[in-house]
C-alpha positions as semicolon CSV with decimal commas, in nm:
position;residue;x (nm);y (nm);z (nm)
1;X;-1,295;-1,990;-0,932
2;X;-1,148;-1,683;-0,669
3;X;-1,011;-1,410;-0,935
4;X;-0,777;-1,162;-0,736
5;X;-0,879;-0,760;-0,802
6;X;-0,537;-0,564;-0,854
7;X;-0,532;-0,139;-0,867
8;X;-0,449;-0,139;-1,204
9;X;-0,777;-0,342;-1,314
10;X;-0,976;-0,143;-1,110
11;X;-0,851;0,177;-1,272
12;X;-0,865;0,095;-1,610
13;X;-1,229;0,016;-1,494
14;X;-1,359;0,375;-1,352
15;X;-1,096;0,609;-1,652
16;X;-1,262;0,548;-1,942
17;X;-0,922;0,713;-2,128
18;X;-0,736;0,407;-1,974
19;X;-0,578;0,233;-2,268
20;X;-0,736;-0,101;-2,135
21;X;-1,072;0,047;-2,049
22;X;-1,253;-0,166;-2,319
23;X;-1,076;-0,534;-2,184
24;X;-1,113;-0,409;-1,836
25;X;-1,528;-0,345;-1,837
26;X;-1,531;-0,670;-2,069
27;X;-1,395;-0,904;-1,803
28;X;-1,535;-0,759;-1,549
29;X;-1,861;-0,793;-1,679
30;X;-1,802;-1,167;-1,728
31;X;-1,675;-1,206;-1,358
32;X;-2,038;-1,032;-1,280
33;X;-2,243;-1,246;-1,477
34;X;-2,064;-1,550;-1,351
35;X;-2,097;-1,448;-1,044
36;X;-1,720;-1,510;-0,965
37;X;-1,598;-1,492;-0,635
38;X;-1,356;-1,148;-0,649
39;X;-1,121;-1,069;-0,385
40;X;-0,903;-0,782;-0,345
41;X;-0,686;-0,653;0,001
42;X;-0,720;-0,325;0,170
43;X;-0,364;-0,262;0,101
44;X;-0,479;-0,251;-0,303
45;X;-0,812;-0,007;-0,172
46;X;-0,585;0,223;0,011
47;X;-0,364;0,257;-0,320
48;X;-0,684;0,238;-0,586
49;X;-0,935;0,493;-0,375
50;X;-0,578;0,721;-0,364
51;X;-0,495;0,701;-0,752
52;X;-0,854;0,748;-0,806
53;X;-0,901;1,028;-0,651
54;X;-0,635;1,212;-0,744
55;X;-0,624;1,100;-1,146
56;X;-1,061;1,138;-1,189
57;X;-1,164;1,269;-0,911
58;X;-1,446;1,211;-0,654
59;X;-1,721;1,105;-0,876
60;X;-1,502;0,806;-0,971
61;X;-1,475;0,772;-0,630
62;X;-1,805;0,731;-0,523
63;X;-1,841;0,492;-0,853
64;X;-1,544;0,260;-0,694
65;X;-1,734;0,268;-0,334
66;X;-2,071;0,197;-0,453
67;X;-2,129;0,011;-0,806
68;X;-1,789;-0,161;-0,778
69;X;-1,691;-0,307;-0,419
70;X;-1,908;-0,378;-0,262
71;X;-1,955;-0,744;-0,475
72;X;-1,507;-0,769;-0,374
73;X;-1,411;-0,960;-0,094
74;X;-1,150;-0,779;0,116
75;X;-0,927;-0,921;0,320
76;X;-0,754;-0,688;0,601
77;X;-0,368;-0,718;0,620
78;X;-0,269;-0,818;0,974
79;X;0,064;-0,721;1,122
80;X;0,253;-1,060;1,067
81;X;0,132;-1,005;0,697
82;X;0,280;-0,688;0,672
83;X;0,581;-0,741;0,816
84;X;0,670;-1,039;0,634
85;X;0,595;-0,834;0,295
86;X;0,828;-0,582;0,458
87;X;1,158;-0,807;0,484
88;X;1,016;-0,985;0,067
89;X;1,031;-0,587;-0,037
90;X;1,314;-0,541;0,112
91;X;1,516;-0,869;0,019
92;X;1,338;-0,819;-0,327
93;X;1,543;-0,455;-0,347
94;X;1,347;-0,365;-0,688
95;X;1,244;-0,028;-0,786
96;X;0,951;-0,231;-1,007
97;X;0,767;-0,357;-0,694
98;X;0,547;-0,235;-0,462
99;X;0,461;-0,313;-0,047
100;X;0,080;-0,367;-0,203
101;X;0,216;-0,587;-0,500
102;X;0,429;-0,815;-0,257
103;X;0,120;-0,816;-0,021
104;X;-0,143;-0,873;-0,318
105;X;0,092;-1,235;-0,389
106;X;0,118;-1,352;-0,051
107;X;-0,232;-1,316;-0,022
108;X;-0,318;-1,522;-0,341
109;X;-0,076;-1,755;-0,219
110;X;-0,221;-1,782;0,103
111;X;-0,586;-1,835;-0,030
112;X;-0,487;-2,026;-0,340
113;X;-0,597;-1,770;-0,613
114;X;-0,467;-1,896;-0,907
115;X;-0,628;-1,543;-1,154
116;X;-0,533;-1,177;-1,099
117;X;-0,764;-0,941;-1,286
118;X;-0,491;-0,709;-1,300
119;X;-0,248;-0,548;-1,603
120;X;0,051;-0,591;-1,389
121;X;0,296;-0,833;-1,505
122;X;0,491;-0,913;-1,172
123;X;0,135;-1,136;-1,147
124;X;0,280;-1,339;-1,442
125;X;0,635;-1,360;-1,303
126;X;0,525;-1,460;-0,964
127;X;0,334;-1,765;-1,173
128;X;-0,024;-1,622;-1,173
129;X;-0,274;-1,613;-1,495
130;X;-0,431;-1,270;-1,569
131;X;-0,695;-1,194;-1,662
132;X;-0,786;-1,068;-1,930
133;X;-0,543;-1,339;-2,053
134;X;-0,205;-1,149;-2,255
């Protein structure tokens, strides 16, 4: 089964201080050794390589680039895509969501991801299991 790769499971991956560090290397250890197909967007790259950089620096980095993508899928945003998460965001009107977030959905919706490896709970309010489970 497709497991979606959110920001926030990929940085609780590379910063070992992460509160979630532990669940985070656990399951995605087990989506390596089941060989799970992963997907992620480059909306949720452009936001991850940022946060990552500027909260641990380059050698995380480097980490995210080379031990950790290149087993995620990415699928590039078009411009219908975008604009279409544009108007949800702006409809939406909440401080507590994001252009990527809105973007991240519509893509699991689109591909019929059903998992988000991801500590964000909009996952769970847009109907999506997490993983690690809560």
């Amino acid at each position: 089964m497709t497991t979606f790769i959110d920001t926030s499971a990929l940085l609780a991956i590379l910063d070992a201080d992460e509160a979630r560090h532990g669940d985070a290397r656990a399951a995605w250890e087990t989506l390596l050794e089941r060989d799970e197909p992963c997907v992620t967007t480059n909306y949720v790259l452009v936001e991850t390589y940022a946060l990552t950089a500027r909260r641990l620096g380059s050698a995380a980095v480097r980490t995210l680039s080379d031990d950790i993508l290149p087993v995620v899928d990415v699928e590039w945003i078009d411009r219908e895509t975008h604009e279409r998460a544009v108007a949800a965001l702006m409809t939406a009107n909440r401080r507590d969501l994001s252009l990527v977030d809105i973007v991240s959905v519509d893509a699991m919706r689109r591909r019929g991801i059903q998992i988000a490896f991801a500590f964000d709970r909009h996952y769970l309010d847009a109907g999506f299991a997490l993983l690690p489970a809560e």
